[in-house]
C-alpha positions in Angstrom: -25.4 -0.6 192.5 -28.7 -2.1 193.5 -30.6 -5.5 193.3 -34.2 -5.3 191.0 -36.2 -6.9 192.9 -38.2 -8.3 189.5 -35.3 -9.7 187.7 -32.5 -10.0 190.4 -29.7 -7.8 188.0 -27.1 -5.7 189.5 -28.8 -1.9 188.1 -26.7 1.5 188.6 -29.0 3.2 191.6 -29.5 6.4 189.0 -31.2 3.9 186.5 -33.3 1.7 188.8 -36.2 3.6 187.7 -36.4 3.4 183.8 -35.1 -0.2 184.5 -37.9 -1.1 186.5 -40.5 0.5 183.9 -39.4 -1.7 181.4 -38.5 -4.8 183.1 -42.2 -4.4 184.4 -43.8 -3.9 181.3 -42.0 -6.6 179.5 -42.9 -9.0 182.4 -47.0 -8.2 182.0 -46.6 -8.8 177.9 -44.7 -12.1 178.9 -47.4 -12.9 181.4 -50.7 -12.1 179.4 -49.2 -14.1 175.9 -48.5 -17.3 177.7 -52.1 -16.9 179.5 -54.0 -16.6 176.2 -51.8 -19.7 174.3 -52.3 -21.7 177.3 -56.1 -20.7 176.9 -55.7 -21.3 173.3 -54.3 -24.6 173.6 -57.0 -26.3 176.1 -59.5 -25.0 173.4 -57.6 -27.1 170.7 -57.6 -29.9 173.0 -60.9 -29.9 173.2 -60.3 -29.1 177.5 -63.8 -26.7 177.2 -64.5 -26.6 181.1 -61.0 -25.1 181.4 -61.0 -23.2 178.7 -64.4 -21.7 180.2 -63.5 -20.8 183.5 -60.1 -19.3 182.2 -62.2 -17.0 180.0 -64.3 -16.4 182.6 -61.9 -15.1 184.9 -60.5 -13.1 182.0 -63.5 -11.3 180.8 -66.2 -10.2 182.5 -68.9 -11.2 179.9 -72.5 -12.2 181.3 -72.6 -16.0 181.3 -75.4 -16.3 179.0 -73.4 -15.1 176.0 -70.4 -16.3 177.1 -71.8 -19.5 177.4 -72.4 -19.1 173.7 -69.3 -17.9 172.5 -67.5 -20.9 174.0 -69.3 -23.5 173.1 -69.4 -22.4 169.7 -65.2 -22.5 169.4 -65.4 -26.1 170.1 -67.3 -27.3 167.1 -66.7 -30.7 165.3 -66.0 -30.2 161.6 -68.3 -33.0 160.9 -71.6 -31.5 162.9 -71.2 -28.1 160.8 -72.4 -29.4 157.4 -75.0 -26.3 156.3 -75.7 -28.4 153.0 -76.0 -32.3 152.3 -72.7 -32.9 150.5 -74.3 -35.0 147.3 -74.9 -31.1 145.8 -71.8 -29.5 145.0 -73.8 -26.3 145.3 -74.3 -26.9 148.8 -72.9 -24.6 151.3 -71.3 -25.8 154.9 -69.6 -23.9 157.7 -66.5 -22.8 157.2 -63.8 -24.9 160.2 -60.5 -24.9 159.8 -59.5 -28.6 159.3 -55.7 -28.0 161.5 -54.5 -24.8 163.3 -52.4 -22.0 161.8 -48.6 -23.2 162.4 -48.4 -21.9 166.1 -45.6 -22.8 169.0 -48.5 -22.9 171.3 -48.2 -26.7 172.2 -45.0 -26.1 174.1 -47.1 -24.6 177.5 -49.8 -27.1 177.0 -49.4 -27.6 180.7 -47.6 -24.6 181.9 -48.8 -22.5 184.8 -48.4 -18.3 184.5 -47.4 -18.4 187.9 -44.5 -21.0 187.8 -42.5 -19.2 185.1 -39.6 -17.7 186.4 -39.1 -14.2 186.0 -35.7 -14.7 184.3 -37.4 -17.3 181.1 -40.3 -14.8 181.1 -37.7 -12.0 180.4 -35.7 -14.3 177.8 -39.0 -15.7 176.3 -40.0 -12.0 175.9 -36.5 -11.1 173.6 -37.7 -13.5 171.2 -39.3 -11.9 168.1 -43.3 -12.1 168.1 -45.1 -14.4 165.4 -45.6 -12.8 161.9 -49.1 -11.9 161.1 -50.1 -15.5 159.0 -50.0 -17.3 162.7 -52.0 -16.0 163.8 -54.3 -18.9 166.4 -57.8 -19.5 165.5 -59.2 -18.1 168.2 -58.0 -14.7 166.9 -60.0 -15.3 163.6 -63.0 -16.4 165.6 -62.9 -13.2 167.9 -62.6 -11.3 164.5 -65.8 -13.1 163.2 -67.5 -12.5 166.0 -66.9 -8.8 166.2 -68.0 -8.5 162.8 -70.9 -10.9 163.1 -72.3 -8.9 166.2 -72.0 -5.5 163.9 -74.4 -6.3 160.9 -76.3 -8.9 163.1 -79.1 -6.7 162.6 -78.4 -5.6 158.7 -81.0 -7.2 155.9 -79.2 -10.2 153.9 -79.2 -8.0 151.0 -76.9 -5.2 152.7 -74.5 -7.8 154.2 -73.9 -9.4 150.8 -73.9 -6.2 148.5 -70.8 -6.7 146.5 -67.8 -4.1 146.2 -66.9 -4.9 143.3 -67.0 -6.5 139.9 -65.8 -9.5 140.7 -68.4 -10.2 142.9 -71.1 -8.6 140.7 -73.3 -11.6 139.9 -75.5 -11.5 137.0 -76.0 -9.1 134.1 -73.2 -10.5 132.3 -74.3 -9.2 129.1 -73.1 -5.3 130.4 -70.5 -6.5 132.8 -68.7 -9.7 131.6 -65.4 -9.7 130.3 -66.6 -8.2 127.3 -69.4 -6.3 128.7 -69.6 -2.5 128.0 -70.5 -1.4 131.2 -67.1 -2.9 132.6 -65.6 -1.6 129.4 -66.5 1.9 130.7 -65.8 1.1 134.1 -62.2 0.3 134.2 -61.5 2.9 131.7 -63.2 5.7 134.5 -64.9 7.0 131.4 -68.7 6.7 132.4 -71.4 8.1 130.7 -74.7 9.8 131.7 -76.9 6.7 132.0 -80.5 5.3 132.9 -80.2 1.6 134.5 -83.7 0.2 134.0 -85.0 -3.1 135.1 -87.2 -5.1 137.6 -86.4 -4.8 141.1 -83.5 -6.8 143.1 -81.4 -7.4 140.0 -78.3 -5.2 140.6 -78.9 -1.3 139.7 -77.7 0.2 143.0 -75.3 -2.3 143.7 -73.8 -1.5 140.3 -73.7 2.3 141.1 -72.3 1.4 144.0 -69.3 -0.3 142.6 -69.0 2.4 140.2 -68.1 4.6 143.5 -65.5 2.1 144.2 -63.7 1.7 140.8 -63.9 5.1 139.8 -62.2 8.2 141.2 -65.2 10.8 140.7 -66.7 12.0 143.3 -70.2 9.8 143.9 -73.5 11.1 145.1 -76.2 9.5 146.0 -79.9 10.7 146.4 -83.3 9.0 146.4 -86.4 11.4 144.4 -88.7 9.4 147.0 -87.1 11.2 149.7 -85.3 14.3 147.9 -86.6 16.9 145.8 -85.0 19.7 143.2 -83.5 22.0 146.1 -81.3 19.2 147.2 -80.6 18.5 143.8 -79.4 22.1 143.0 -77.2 22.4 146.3 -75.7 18.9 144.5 -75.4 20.6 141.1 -73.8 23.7 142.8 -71.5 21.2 144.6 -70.3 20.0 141.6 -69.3 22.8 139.9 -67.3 24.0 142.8 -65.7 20.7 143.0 -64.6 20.5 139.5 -63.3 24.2 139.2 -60.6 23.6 142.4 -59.9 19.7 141.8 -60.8 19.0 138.2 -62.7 15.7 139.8 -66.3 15.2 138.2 -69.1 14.2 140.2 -71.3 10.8 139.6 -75.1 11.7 140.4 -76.9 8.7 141.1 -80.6 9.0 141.2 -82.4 6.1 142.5 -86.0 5.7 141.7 -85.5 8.7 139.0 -88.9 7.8 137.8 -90.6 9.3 141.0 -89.9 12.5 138.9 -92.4 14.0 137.2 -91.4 15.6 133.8 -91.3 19.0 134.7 -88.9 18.0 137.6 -86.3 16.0 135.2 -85.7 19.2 132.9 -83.2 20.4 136.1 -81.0 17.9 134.7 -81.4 19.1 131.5 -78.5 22.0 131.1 -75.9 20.6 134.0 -75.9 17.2 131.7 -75.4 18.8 128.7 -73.0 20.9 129.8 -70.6 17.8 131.5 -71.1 19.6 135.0 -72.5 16.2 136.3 -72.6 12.4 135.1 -76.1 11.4 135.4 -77.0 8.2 136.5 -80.9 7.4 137.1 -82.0 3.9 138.5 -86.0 3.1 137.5 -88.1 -0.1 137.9 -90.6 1.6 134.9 -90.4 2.0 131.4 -88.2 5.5 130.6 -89.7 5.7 127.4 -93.0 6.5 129.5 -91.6 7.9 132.5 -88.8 9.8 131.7 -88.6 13.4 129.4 -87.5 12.8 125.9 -84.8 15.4 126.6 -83.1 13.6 128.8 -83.1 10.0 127.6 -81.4 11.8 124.8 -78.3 13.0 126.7 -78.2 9.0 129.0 -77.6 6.0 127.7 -80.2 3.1 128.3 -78.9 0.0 129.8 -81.2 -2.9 130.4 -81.1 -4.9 133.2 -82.6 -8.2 133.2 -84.3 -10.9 135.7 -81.7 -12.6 137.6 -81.3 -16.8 136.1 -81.8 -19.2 138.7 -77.8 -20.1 138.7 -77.5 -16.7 139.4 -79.8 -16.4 142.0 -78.2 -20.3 143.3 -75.1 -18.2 143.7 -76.6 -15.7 145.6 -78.5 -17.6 148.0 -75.3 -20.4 148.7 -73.5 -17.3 149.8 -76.3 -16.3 152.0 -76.9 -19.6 153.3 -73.0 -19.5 155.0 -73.7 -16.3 156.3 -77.1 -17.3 157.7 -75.3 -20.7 159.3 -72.7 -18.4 160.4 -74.5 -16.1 162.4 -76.9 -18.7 163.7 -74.1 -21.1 165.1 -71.6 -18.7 166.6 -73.6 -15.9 167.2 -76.8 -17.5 168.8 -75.8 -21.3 169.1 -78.4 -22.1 166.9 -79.0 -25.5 164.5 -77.6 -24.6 161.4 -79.6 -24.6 158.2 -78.8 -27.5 156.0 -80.4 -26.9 152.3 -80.1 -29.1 149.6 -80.5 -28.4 145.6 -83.5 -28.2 145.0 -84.4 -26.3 148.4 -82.5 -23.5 146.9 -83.5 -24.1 143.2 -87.6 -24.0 145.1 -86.7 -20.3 146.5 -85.0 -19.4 143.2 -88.1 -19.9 141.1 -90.2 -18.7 144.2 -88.4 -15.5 143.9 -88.7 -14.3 139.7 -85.5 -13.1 139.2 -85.3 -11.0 142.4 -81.9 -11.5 144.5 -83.7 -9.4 146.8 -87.0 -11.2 147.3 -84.7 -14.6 147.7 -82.8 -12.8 150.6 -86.0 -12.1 152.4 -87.4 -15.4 151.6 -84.0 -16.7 153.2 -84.6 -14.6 156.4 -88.0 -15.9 156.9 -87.1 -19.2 156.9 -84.0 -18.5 159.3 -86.5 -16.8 161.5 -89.0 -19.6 161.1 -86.2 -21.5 162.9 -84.6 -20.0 165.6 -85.8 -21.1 169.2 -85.9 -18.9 171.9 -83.7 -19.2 174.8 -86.2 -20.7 177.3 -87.3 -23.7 174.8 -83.6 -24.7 173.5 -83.5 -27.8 175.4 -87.4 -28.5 174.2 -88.2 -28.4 171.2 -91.7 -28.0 170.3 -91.4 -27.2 166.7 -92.8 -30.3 164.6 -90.8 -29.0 161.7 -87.3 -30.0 163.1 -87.3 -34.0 163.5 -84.4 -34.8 166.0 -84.7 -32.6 169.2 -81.0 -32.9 170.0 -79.7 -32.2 165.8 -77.0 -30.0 165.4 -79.1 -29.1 162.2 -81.9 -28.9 160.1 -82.9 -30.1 157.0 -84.6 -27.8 155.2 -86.7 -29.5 152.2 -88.9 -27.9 149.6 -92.0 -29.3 151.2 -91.0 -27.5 154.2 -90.4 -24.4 152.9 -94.3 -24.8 151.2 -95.4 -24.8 154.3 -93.2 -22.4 155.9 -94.6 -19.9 153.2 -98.2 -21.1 152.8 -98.8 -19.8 149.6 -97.2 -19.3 146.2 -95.3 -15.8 146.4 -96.4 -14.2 143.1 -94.6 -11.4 142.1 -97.0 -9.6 139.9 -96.6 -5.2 139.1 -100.2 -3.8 138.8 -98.7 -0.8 137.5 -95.5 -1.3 135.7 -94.7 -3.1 133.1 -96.0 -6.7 134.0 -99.7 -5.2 133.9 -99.7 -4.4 130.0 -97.3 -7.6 129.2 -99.5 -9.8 130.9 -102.7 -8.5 129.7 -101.1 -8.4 126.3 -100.6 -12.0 126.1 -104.0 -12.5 127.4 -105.3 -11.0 124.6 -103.2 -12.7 121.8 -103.9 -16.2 123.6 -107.5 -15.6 123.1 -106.8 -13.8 119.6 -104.5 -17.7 118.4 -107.9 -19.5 120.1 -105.6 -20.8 122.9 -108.0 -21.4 125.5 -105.0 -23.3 127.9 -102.8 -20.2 127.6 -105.6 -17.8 127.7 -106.8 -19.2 131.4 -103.1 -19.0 132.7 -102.9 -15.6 132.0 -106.1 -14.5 133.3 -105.4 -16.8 136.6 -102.1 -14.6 136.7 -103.6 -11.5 136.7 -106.5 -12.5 139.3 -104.2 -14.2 141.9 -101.8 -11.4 141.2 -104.5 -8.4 142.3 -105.5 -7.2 139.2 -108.5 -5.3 139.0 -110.8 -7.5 137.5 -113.2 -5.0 135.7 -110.2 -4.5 133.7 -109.9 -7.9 132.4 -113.7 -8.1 131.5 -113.4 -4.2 129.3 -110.5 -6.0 127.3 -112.7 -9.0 126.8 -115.8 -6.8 125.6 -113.1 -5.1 123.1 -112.1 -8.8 121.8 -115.4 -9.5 121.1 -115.6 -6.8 118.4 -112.3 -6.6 117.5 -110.9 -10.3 117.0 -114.6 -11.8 116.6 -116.9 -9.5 115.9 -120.0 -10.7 112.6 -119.1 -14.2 112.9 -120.2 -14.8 116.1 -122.4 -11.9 117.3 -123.5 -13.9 120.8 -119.7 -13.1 122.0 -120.8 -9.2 122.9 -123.5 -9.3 124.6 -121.5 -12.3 126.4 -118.5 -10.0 127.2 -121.0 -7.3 128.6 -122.8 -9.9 130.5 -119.3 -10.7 132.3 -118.4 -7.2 133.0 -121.7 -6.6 134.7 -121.6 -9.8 136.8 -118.0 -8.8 138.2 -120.0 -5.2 139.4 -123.0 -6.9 140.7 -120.9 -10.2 142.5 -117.4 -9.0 142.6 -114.5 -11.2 143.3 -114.0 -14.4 144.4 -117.5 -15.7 143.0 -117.2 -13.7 139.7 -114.2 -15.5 138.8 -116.0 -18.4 136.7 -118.3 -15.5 134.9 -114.6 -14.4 133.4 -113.2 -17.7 133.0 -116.7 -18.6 130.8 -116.4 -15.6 129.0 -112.8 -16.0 127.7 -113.2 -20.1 127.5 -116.2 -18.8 124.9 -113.9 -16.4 122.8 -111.1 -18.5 122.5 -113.5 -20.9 120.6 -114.9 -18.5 118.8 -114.7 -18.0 115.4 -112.1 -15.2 114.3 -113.0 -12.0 111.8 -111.0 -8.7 111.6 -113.4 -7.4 109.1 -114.5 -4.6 110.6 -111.8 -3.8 112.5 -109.4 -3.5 109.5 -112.2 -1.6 108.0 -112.6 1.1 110.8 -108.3 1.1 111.4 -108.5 1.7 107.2 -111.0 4.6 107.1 -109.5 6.1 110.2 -106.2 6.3 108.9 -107.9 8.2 105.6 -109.5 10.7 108.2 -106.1 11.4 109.8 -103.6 11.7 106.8 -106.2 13.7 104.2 -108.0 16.3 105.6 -109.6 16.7 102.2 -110.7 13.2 102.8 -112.8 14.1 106.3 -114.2 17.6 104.5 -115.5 16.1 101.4 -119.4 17.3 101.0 -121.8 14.9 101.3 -124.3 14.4 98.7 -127.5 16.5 98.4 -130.0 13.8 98.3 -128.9 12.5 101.0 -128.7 15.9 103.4 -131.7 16.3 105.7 -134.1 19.0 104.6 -136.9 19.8 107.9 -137.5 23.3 106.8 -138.7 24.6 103.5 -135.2 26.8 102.6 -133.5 23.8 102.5 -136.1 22.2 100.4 -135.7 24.8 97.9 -131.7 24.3 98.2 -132.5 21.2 96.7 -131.7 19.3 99.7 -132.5 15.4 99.8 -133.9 16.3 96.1 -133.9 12.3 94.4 -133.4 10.4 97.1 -134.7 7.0 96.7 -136.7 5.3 100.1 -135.1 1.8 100.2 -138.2 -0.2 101.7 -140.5 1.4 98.6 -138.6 -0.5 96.3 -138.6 -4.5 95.5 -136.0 -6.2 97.8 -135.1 -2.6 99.1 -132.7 -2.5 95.8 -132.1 0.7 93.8 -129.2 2.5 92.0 -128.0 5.5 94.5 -124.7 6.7 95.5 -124.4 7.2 99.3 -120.3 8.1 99.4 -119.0 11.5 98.1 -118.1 12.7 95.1 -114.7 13.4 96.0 -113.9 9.5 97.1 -116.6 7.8 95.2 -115.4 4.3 94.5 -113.0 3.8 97.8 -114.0 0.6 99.0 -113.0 -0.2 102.8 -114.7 -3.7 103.5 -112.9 -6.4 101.4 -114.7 -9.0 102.4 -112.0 -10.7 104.1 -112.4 -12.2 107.6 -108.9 -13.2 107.9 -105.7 -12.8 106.1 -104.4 -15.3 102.7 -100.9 -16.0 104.4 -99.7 -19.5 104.8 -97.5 -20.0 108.2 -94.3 -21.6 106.7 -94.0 -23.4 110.0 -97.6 -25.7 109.6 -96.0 -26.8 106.3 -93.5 -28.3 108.4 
């Protein structure tokens, strides 16, 4: 028998050696869980220099971000506020009000050293805490870790939801009685187009279908793929469904970058079930995609995010933003209130996306850099020494300068907008008329495109009744080619201003859209001879064919007046001008 020399027992001399591994081993565990809850326990306590130089001994992290890290776990609930507490949509950092239930205030004062070997040994039998104890400087570690990862991920990545649940928006397909999350939880999902404006949810929802489904998902982008990837995908799939019987989900984002002839190599592997289709598009599929396929894939429509929506949204941001400022870089925290968010809701149009980045402009608007964090010389924050900053929608005018107008030159926007420019002007609604046209100038639109449309209202919605409104329109078009924007603004402000007062006449346009139609549907109508008096005749054959035989010479005659038929035999009588300028119909809604 001999003596351990760690814990003093009486060990069989053929067993010293295992006993001394674990007695050892044991002894270090012992040692290195009362270190970290003594730690632990100044940090409660709010003892930061010895919490500090305990860490510091511990780790070897460079003091400038250690520096940070502990400062940051002795933060006072009250100085974390992110939002001003009279909006209950306000957003404030998340600090636990008590610790987890912990038997760490025991060794408040206790010193690694003076333990005896013998209570490390019998603290060490005792079973170690369950999970839900864990301190908060474990959670805060954890944060931190997983703060540092995406540190340098967009807003929008970091918040991308994984599921429905936190889907926001588009309630109409995935609500509790939406038929996208019909389809969804039934892992029955159809070939389908996603279409709407950008930042409203298509590629998170594919995502999410990855996640709740078990087919097997592919992604690909046609900006940056073309049909060979495709087929090796195709090829995939067929392979994968003849050993697992597991489909594959295709998503296609941007499917609209296309063209025509491309889409038909979806054609026959949709058709035949050897891939579920789903194509993501900011444009129009009834333009942009083939007929063919938009018959095999259902449409879905995905609208413009509401500004509750787009609250939710940006609260969640806003805790993540605070987050990452206070613990990560020991930043002032961002403190919004309502109508700071509600400003960079309607700022952003419906985009989650463009909110995100509007967020991340104003976070990087106010982040000091390391030599200036004990002088501030930004004028926008008000107390140099605040723990944060109150963010106002003045502030954020300022931050941003200058509306952001969200405005698609190519898409749909451009024919919507100039649609309703054209209808203001066509109801003589000079106040609408001028918003429109200010939309499409401050939004980049090319303005000899706006004066074109004007010279076509001038015939079409005005046309005999006022016969100065051409020459007008034309007068407008040229001064855009010979000035050119900014000064040519007021020449296409005048020149709408002049049609919307105008008065209105369809005449002739109802008569050319009548006699067109005519044209198009009788081709008897188009062919019918026209009369022999009224053919030209410069040779002497075609005098003697009786060409322009009886025709009568208007001006010879007494007020130009005569008895002559000038229409063909075939549709004499058809009268196309009825004399109408506008319509009988009474609005039911001005009797009102």
């Amino acid at each position: 028998m001999v003596s351990c020399p760690v814990c003093a027992k009486e060990i069989e001399i053929g067993l010293i050696n295992r006993h001394l591994d674990t007695c050892t081993s044991s002894c270090s565990r012992v040692e290195s869980n009362v270190s970290t809850k003594s730690n632990l326990t100044n940090i409660l306590n709010g003892n930061r220099s010895k919490s500090r130089s305990s860490l510091k001994k511990e780790r070897n992290y460079t003091p400038s971000l250690k520096r940070a890290r502990n400062e940051v776990v002795t933060i006072d609930d009250d100085e974390t506020s992110s939002v001003s507490e009279q909006n209950t949509s306000n957003i404030s950092l998340f600090v636990p009000d008590s610790p987890p239930p912990s038997t760490i205030d025991q060794h408040q004062d206790v010193d690694d050293e003076a333990i005896p070997p013998s209570k490390k040994l019998k603290k060490d039998s005792s079973p170690p805490p369950p999970p839900y104890t864990l301190t908060p400087q474990y959670h805060l570690e954890e944060e931190l870790k997983l703060l540092k990862s995406q540190a340098k991920l967009p807003l929008a990545e970091k918040l991308r939801p994984k599921n429905l649940d936190q889907y926001i928006g588009q309630q109409h397909l995935v609500g509790p009685n939406g038929i996208l999350r019909g389809f969804i939880e039934r892992d029955r999902i159809p070939s389908m187009i996603l279409w709407g404006p950008p930042g409203v949810g298509k590629t998170s929802l594919c995502r999410i279908i990855s996640h709740e489904t078990h087919s097997r998902f592919v992604e690909l982008s046609a900006t940056s793929s073309g049909i060979s990837e495709c087929r090796k995908v195709f090829e995939e799939a067929k392979n994968e469904y003849r050993l697992t019987k597991r489909q594959t989900v295709l998503f296609c984002d941007e499917i609209h970058r296309f063209n025509k002839a491309q889409q038909d190599i979806f054609l026959p592997y949709v058709e035949k079930g050897d891939i579920i289709l789903i194509g993501a598009t900011t444009e129009n599929p009834s333009f942009q995609l083939n007929s063919a396929l938009l018959s095999r894939c259902r449409v879905f429509v995905l609208n413009k995010l509401e500004v509750s929506d787009l609250n939710k949204v940006l609260c969640k941001a806003i805790l993540i933003v605070n987050k990452t400022r206070k613990l990560l870089y020991n930043q002032p925290i961002l403190k919004f209130n309502k109508q700071s968010v509600d400003y960079l809701s309607d700022l952003s149009d419906g985009d989650s996306r463009g909110a995100l980045n509007l967020l991340e402009i104003a976070d990087s608007h106010f982040l000091k850099s390391p030599s200036n964090n004990n002088n501030n010389n930004n004028n926008d924050i008000s107390n140099e020494n605040a723990n944060f900053i109150d963010i106002t929608p003045e502030l954020l005018k300022h931050i941003f300068k200058r509306t952001h107008l969200i405005y698609d030159r190519v898409g749909d926007a451009h024919y919507d907008t100039i649609s309703a420019f054209h209808k203001s002007v066509r109801g003589s609604d000079a106040n609408a008329a001028l918003y429109y046209l200010g939309k499409m100038i401050k939004g980049g639109e090319n303005p000899l495109y706006i004066a074109r449309r004007m010279i076509r209202i001038a015939s079409e919605d005005i046309g005999v009744l006022d016969n100065t409104c051409l020459p007008l329109a034309i007068a407008a078009y040229q001064a855009v080619q010979f000035v050119g924007l900014p000064e040519a603004d007021l020449a296409l402000v005048q020149c709408a201003y002049k049609l919307c007062q105008a008065p209105k006449s369809v005449l002739i346009y109802r008569a050319w859209n009548k006699i067109c139609s005519y044209i198009d549907k009788d081709p008897g109508f188009a062919s019918a001879p026209i009369p022999l008096h009224l053919r030209n005749a410069p040779t002497k054959l075609m005098k003697d064919l009786d060409y322009s035989k009886g025709y009568k010479y208007n001006p010879d005659y007494l007020n130009g007046e005569v008895v002559q038929e000038y229409l063909p035999e075939k549709i004499k009588g058809t009268n196309f001008l009825d004399g109408k300028h506008l319509g009988d119909i009474a609005d039911p809604d001005l009797q009102k």
